[in-house]
C-alpha positions as a printed NumPy array, in Angstrom:
array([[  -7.892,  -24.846, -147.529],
       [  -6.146,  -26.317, -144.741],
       [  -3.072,  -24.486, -145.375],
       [  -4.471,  -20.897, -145.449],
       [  -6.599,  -21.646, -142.271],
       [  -3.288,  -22.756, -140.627],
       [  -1.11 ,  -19.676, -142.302],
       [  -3.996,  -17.588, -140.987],
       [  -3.818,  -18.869, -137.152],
       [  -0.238,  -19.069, -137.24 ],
       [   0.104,  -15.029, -138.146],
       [  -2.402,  -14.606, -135.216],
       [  -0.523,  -15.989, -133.052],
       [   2.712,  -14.567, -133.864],
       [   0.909,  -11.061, -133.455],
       [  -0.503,  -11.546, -130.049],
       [   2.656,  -13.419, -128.934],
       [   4.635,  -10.216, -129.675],
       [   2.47 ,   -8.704, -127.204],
       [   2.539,  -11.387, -124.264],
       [   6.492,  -10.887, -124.495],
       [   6.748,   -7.39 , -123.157],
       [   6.799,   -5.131, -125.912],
       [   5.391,   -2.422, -125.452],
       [   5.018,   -2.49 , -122.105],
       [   6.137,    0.37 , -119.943],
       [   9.051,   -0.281, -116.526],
       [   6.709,    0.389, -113.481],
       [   6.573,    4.04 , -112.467],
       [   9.395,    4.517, -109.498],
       [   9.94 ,    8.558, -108.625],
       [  12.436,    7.483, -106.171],
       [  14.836,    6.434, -109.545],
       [  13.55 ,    8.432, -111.925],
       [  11.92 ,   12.07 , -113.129],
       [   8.778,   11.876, -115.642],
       [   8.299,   14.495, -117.894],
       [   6.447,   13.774, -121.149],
       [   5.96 ,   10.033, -120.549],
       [   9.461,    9.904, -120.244],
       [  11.426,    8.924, -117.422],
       [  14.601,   10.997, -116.551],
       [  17.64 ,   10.099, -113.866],
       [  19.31 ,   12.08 , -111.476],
       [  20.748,   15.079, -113.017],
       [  19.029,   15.377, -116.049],
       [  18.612,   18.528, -117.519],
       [  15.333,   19.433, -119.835],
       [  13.478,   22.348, -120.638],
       [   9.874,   22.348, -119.453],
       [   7.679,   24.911, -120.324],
       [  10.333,   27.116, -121.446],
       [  11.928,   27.224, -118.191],
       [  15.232,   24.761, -117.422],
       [  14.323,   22.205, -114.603],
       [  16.973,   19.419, -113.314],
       [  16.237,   16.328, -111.856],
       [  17.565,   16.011, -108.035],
       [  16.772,   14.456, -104.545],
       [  14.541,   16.464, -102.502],
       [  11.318,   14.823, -102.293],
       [   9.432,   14.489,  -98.902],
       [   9.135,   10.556,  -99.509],
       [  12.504,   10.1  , -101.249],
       [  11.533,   11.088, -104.432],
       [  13.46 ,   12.305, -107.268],
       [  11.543,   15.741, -108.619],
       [  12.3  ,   18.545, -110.901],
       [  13.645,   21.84 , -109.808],
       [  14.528,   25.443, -111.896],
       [  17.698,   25.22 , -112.81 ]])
C-alpha cells in the first residue's frame, strides 16, 4: 500500500512541477517588440492577413509601439 500511495504522490508532483517550470506560460505582452494578432505575437515586418485585408507590422505608434498597418 505504501508503494501505490508513494507512486500516486510522486505522479502529482511531477504534474504540478511541469507547471511551476514555465510551461505554458505566455512572454509578457511588450507592443514596443512585438504585433499581436490572434494571441500571437508578430515582429517588425511581418506580414499577415487580417480580416481579409493584408496588414504589416511597423513603427508608428504614439508611445513607441509596434502596430499593424494595410499593406
Amino acid at each position: 500500500m505504501n508503494r501505490l500511495t508513494l507512486a500516486v504522490v510522486s505522479a502529482a508532483f511531477a504534474v504540478s512541477g511541469s507547471a511551476l517550470s514555465g510551461e505554458n506560460v505566455k512572454p509578457d505582452y511588450d507592443p514596443t517588440k512585438y504585433c499581436y494578432y490572434a494571441d500571437q505575437a508578430y515582429s517588425k515586418g511581418a506580414v499577415e492577413k487580417q480580416n481579409n485585408k493584408w496588414k504589416v507590422c511597423v513603427d508608428g505608434g504614439p508611445n513607441g509601439e509596434l502596430q499593424w498597418v494595410d499593406q
